[in-house]
PDB file of N, CA, C, O and CB in Angstrom:
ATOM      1  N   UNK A   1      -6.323 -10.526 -29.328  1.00  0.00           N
ATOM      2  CA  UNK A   1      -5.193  -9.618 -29.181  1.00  0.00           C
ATOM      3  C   UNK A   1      -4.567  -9.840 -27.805  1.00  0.00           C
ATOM      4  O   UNK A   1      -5.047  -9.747 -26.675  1.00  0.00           O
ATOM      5  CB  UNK A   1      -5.636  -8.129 -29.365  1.00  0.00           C
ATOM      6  N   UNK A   2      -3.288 -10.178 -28.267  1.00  0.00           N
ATOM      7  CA  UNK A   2      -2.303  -9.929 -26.599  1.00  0.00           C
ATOM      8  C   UNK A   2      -2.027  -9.097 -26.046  1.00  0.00           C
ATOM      9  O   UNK A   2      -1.417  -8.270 -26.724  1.00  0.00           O
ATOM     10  CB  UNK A   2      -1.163 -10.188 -26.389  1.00  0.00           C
ATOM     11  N   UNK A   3      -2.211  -8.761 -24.748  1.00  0.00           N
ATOM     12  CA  UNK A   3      -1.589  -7.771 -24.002  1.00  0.00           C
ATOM     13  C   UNK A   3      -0.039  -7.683 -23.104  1.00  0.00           C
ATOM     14  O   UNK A   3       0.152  -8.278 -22.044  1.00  0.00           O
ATOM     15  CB  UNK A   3      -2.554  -7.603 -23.200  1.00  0.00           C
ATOM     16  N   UNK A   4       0.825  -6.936 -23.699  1.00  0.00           N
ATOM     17  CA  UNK A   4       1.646  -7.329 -23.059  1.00  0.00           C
ATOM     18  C   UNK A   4       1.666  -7.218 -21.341  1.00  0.00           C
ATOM     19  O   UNK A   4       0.744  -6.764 -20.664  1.00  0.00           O
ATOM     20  CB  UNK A   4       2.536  -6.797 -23.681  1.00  0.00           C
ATOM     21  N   UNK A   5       2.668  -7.633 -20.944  1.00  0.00           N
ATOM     22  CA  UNK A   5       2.662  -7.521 -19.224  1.00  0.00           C
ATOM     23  C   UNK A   5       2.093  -6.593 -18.621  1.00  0.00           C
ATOM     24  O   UNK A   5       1.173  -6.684 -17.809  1.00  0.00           O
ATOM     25  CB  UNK A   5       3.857  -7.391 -18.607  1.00  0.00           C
ATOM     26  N   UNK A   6       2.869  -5.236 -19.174  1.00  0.00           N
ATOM     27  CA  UNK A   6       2.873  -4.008 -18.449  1.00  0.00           C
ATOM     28  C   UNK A   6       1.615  -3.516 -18.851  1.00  0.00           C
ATOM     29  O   UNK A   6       0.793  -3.284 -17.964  1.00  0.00           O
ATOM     30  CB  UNK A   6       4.052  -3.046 -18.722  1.00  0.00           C
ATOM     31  N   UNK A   7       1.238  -3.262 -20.349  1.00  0.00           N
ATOM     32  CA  UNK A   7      -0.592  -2.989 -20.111  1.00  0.00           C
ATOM     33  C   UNK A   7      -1.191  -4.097 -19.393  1.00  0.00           C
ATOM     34  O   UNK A   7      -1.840  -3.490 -18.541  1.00  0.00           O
ATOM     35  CB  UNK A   7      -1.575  -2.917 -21.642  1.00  0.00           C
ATOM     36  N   UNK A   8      -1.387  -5.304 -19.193  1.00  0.00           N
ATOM     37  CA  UNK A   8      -2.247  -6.002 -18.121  1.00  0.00           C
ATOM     38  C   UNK A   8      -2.012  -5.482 -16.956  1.00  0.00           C
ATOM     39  O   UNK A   8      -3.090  -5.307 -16.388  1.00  0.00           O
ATOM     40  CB  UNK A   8      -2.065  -7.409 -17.976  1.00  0.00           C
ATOM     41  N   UNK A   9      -0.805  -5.025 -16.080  1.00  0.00           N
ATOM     42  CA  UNK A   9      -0.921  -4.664 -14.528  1.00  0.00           C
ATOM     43  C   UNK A   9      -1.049  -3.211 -14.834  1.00  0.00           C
ATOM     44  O   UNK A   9      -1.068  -2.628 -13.750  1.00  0.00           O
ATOM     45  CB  UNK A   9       0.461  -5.110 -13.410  1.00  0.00           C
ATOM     46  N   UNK A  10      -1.165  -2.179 -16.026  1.00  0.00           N
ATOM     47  CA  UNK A  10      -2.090  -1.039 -15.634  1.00  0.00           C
ATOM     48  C   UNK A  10      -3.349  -1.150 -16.100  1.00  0.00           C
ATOM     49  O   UNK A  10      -3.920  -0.061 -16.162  1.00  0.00           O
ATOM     50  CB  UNK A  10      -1.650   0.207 -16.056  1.00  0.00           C
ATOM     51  N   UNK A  11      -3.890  -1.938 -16.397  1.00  0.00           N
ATOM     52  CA  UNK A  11      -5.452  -2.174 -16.675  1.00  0.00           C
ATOM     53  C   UNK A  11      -5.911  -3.016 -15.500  1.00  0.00           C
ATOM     54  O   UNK A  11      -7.083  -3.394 -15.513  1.00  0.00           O
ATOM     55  CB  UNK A  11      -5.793  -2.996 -18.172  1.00  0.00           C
ATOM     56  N   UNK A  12      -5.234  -3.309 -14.624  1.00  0.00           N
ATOM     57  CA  UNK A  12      -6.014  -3.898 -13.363  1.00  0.00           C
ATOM     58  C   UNK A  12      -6.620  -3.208 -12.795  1.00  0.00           C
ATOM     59  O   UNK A  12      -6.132  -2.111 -13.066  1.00  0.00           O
ATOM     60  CB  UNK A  12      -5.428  -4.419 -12.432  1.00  0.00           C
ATOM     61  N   UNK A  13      -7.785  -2.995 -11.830  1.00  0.00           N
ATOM     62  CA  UNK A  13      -8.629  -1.983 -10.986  1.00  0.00           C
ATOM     63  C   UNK A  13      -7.340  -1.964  -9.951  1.00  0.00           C
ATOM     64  O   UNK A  13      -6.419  -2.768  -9.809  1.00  0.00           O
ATOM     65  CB  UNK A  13     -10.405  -2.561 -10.297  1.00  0.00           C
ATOM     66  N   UNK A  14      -7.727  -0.413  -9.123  1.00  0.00           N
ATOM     67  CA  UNK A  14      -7.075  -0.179  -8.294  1.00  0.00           C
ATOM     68  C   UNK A  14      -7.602  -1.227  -6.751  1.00  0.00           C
ATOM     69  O   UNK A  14      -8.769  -1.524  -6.496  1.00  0.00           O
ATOM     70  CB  UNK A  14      -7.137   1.362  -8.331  1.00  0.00           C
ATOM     71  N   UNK A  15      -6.552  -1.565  -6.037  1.00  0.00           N
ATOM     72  CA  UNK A  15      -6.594  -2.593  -5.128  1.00  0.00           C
ATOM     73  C   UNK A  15      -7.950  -1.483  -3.787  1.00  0.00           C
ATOM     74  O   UNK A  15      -8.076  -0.259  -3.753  1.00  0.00           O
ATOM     75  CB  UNK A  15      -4.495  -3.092  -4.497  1.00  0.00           C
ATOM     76  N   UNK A  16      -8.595  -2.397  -3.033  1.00  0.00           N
ATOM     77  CA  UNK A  16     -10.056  -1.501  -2.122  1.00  0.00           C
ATOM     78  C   UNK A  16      -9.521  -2.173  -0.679  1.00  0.00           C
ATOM     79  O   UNK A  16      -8.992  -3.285  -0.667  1.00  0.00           O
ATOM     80  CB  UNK A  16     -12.285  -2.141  -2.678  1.00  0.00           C
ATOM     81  N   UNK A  17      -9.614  -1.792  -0.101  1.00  0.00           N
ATOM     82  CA  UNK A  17     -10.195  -2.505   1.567  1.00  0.00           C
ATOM     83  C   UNK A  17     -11.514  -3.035   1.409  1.00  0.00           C
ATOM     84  O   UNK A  17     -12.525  -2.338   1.332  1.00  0.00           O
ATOM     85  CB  UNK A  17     -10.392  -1.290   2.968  1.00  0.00           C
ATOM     86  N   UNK A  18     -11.483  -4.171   1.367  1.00  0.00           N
ATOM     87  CA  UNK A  18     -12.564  -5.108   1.753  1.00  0.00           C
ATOM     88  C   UNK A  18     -14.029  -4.228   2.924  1.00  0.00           C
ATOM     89  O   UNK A  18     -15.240  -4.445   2.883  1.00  0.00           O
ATOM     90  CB  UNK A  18     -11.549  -6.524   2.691  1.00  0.00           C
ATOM     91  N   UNK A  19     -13.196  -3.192   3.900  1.00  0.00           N
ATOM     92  CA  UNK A  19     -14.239  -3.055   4.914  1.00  0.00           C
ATOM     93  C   UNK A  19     -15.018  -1.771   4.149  1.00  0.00           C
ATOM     94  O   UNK A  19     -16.174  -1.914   3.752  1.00  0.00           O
ATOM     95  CB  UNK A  19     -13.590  -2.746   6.621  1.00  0.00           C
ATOM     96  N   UNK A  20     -14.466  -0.817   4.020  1.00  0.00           N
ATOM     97  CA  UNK A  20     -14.301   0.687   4.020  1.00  0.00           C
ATOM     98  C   UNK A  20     -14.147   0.788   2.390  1.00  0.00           C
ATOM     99  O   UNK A  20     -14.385   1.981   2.204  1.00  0.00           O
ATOM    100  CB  UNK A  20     -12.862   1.330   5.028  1.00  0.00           C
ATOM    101  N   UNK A  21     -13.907   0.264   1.225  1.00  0.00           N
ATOM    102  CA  UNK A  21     -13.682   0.458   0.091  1.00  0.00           C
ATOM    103  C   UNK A  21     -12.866   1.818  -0.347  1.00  0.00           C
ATOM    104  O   UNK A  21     -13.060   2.519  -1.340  1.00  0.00           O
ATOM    105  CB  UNK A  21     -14.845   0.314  -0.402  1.00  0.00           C
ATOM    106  N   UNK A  22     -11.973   1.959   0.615  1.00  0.00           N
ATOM    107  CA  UNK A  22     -10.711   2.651   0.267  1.00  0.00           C
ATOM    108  C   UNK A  22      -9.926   2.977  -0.284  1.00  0.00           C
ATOM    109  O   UNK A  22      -8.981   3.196   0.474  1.00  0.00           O
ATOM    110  CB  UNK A  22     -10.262   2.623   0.443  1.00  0.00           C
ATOM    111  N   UNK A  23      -9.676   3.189  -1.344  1.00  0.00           N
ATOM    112  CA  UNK A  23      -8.373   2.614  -2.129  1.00  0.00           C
ATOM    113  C   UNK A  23      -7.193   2.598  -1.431  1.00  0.00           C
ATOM    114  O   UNK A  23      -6.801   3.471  -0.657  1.00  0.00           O
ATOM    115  CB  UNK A  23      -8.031   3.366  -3.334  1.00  0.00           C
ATOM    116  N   UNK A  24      -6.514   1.346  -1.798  1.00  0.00           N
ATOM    117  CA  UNK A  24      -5.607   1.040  -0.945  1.00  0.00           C
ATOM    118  C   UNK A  24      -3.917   1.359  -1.998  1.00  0.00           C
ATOM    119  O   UNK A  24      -3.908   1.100  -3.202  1.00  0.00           O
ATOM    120  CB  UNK A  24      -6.036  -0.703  -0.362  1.00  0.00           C
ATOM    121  N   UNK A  25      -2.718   1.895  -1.318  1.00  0.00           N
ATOM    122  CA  UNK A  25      -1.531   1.600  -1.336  1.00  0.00           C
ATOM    123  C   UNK A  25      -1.128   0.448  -2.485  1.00  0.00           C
ATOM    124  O   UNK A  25      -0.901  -0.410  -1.632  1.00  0.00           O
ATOM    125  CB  UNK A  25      -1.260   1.265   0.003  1.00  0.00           C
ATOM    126  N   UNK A  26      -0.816  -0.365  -3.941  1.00  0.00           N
ATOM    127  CA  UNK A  26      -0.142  -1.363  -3.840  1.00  0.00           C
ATOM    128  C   UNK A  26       1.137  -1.636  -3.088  1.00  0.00           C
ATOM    129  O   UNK A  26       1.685  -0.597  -2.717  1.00  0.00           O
ATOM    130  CB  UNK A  26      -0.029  -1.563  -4.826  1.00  0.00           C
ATOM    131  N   UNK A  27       1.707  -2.652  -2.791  1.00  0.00           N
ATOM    132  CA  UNK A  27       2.741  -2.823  -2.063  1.00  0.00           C
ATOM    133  C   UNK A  27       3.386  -4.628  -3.039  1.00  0.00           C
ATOM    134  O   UNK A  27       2.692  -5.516  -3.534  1.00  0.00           O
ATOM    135  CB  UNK A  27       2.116  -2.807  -0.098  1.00  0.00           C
ATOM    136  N   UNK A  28       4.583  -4.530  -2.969  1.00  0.00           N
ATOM    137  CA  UNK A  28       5.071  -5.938  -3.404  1.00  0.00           C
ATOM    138  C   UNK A  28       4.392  -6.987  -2.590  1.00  0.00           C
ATOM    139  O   UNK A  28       3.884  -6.710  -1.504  1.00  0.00           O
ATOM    140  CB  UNK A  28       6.649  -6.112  -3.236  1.00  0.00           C
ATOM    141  N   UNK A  29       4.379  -7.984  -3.011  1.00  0.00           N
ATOM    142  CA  UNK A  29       4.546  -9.382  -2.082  1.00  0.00           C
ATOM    143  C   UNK A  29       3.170  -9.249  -0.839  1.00  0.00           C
ATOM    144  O   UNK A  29       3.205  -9.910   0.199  1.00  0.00           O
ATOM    145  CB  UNK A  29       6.471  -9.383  -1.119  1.00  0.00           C
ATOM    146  N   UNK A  30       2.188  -8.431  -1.124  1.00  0.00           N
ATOM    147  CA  UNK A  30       1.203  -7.417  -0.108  1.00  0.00           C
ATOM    148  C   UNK A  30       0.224  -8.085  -0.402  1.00  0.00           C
ATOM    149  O   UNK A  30      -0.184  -7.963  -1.557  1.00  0.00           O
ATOM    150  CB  UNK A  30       0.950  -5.731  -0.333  1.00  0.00           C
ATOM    151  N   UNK A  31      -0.436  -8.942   0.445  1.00  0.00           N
ATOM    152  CA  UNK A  31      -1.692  -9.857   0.368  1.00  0.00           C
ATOM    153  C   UNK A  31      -2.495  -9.175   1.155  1.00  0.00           C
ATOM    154  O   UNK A  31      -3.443  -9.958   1.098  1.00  0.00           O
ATOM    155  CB  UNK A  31      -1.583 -11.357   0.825  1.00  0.00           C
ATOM    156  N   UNK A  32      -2.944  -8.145   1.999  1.00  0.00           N
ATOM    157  CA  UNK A  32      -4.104  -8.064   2.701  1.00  0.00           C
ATOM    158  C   UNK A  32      -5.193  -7.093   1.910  1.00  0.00           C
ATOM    159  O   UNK A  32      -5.139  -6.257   1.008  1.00  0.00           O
ATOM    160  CB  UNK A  32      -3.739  -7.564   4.133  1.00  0.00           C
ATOM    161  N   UNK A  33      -5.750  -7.412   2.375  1.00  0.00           N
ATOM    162  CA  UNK A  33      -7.151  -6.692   1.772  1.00  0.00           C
ATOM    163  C   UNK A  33      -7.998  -6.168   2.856  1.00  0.00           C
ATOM    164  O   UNK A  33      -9.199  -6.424   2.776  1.00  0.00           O
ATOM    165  CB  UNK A  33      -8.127  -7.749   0.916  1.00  0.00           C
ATOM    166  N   UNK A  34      -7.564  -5.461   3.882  1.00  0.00           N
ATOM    167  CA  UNK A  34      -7.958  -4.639   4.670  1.00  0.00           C
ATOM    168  C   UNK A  34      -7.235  -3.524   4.607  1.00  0.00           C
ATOM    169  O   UNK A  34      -6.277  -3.654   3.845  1.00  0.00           O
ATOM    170  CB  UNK A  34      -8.030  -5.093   5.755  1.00  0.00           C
ATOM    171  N   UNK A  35      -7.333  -2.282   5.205  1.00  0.00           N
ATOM    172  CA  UNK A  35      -6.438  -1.049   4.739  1.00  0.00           C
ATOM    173  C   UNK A  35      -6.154  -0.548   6.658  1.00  0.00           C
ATOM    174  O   UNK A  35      -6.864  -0.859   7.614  1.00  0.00           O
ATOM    175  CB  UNK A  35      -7.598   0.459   3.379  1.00  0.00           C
ATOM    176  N   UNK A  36      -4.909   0.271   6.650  1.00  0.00           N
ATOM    177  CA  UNK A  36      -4.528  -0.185   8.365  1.00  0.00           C
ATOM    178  C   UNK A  36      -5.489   0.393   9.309  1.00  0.00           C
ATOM    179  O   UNK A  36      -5.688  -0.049  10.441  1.00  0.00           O
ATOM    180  CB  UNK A  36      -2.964   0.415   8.956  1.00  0.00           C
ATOM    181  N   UNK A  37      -6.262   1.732   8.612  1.00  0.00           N
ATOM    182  CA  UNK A  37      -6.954   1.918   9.472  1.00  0.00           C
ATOM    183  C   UNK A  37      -8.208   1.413   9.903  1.00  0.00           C
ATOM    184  O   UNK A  37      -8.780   1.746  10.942  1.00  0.00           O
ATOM    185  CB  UNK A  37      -6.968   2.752   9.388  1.00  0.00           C
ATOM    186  N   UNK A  38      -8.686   0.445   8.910  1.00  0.00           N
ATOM    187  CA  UNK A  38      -9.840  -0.294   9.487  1.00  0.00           C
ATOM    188  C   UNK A  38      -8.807  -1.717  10.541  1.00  0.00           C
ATOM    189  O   UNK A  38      -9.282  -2.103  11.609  1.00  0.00           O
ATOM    190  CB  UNK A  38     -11.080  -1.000   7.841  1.00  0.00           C
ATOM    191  N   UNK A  39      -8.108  -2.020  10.270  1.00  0.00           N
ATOM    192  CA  UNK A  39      -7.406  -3.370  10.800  1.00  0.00           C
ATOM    193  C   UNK A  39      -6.674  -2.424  12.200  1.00  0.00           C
ATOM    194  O   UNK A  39      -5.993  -3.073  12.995  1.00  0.00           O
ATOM    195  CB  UNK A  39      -6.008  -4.300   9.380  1.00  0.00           C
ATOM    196  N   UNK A  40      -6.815  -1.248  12.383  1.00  0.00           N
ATOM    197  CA  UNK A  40      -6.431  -0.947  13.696  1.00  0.00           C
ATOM    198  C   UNK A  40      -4.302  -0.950  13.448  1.00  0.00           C
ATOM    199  O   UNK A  40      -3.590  -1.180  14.426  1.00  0.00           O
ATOM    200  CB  UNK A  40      -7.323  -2.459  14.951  1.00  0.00           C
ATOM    201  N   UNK A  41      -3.845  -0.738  12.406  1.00  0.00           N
ATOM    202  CA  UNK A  41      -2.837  -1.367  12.524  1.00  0.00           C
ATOM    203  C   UNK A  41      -1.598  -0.085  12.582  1.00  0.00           C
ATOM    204  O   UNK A  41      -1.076   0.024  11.473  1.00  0.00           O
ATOM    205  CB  UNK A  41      -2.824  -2.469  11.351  1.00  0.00           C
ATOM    206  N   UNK A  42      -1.005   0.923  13.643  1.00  0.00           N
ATOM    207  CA  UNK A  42       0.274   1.443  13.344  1.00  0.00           C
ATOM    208  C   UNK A  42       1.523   1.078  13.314  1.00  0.00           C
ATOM    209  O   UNK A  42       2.211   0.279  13.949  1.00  0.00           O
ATOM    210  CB  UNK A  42       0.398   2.130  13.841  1.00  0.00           C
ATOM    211  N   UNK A  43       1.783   2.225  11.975  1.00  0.00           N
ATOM    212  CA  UNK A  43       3.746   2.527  12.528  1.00  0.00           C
ATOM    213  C   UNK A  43       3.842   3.299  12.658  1.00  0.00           C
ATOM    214  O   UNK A  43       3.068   4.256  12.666  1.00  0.00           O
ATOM    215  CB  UNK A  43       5.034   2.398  11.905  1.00  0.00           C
ATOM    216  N   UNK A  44       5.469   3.115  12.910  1.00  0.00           N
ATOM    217  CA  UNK A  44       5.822   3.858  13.968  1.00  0.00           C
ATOM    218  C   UNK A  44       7.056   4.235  12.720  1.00  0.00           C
ATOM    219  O   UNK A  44       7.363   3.448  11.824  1.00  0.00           O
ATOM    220  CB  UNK A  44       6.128   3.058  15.701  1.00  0.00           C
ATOM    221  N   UNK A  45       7.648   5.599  12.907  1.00  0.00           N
ATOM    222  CA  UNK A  45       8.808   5.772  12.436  1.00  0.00           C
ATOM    223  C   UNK A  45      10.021   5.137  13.259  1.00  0.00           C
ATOM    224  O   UNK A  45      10.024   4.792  14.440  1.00  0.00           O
ATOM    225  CB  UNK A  45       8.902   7.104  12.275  1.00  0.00           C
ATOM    226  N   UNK A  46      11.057   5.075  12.312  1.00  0.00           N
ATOM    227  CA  UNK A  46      12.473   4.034  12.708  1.00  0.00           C
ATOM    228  C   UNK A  46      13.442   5.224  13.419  1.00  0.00           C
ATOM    229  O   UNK A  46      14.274   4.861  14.250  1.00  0.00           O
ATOM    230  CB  UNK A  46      13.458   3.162  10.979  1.00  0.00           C
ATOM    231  N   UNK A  47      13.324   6.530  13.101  1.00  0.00           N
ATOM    232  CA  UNK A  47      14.094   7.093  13.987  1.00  0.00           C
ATOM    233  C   UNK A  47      12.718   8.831  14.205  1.00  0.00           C
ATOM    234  O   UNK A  47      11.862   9.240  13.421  1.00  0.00           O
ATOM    235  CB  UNK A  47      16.101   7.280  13.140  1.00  0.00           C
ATOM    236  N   UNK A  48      13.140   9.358  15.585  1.00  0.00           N
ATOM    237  CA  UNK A  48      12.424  10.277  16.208  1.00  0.00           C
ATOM    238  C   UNK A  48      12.356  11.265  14.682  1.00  0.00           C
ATOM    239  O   UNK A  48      13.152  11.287  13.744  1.00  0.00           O
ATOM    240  CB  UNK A  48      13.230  10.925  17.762  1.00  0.00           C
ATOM    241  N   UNK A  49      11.016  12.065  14.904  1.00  0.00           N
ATOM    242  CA  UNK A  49      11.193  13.219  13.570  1.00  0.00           C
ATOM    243  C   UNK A  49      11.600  14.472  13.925  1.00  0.00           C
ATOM    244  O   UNK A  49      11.087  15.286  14.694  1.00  0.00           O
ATOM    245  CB  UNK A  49       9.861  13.548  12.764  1.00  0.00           C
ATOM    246  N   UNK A  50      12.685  14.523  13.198  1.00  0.00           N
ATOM    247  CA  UNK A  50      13.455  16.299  13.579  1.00  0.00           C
ATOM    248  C   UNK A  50      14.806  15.968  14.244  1.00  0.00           C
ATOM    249  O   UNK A  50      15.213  16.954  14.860  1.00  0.00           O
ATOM    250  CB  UNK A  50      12.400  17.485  14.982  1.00  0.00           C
ATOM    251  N   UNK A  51      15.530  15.046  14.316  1.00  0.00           N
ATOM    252  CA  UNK A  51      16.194  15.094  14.926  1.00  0.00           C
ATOM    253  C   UNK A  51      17.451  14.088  14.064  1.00  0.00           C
ATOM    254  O   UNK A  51      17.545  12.905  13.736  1.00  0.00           O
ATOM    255  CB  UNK A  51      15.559  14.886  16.164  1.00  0.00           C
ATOM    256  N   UNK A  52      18.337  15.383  13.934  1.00  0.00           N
ATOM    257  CA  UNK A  52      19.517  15.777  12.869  1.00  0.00           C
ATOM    258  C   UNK A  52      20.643  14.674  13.261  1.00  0.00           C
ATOM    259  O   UNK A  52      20.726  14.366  14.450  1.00  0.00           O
ATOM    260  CB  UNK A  52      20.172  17.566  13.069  1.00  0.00           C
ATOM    261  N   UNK A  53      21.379  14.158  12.466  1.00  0.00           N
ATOM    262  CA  UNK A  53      22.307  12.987  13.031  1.00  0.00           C
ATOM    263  C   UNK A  53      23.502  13.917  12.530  1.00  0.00           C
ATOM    264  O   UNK A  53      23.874  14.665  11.625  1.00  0.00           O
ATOM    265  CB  UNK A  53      22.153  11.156  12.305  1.00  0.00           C
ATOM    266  N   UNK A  54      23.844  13.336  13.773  1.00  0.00           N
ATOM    267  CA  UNK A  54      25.520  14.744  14.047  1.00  0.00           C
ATOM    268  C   UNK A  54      26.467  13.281  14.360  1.00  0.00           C
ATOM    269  O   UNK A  54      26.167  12.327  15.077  1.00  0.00           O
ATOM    270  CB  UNK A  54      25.470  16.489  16.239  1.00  0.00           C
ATOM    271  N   UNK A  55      27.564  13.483  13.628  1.00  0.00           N
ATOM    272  CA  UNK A  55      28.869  13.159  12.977  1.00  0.00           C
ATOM    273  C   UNK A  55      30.019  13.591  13.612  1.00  0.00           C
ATOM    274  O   UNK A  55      31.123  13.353  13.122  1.00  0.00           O
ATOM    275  CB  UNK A  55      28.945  13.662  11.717  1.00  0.00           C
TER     276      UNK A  55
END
């Protein structure tokens, strides 16, 4: 029996951190297999929080 596409990528296990077995985020095009807080890794927001853009 075939599966189409979309049941094969929801029958995949959910993606882990390699360190910490985390469940991790999917993300497109997203190869790592560490999760940020074991890899030490922040962001940062693109603009300050709370603060209203006036026109």
């Amino acid at each position: 029996m075939k599966l189409t596409m979309t049941e094969f990528f929801h029958k995949l296990p959910p993606k882990v951190c390699t360190t910490c077995n985390h469940e991790m985020e999917e993300m497109a095009d997203c190869y790592v297999t560490v999760c940020n807080a074991c890899s030490g890794t922040v962001y940062y927001p693109l603009s300050p929080i709370g603060k209203a853009i006036q026109h």
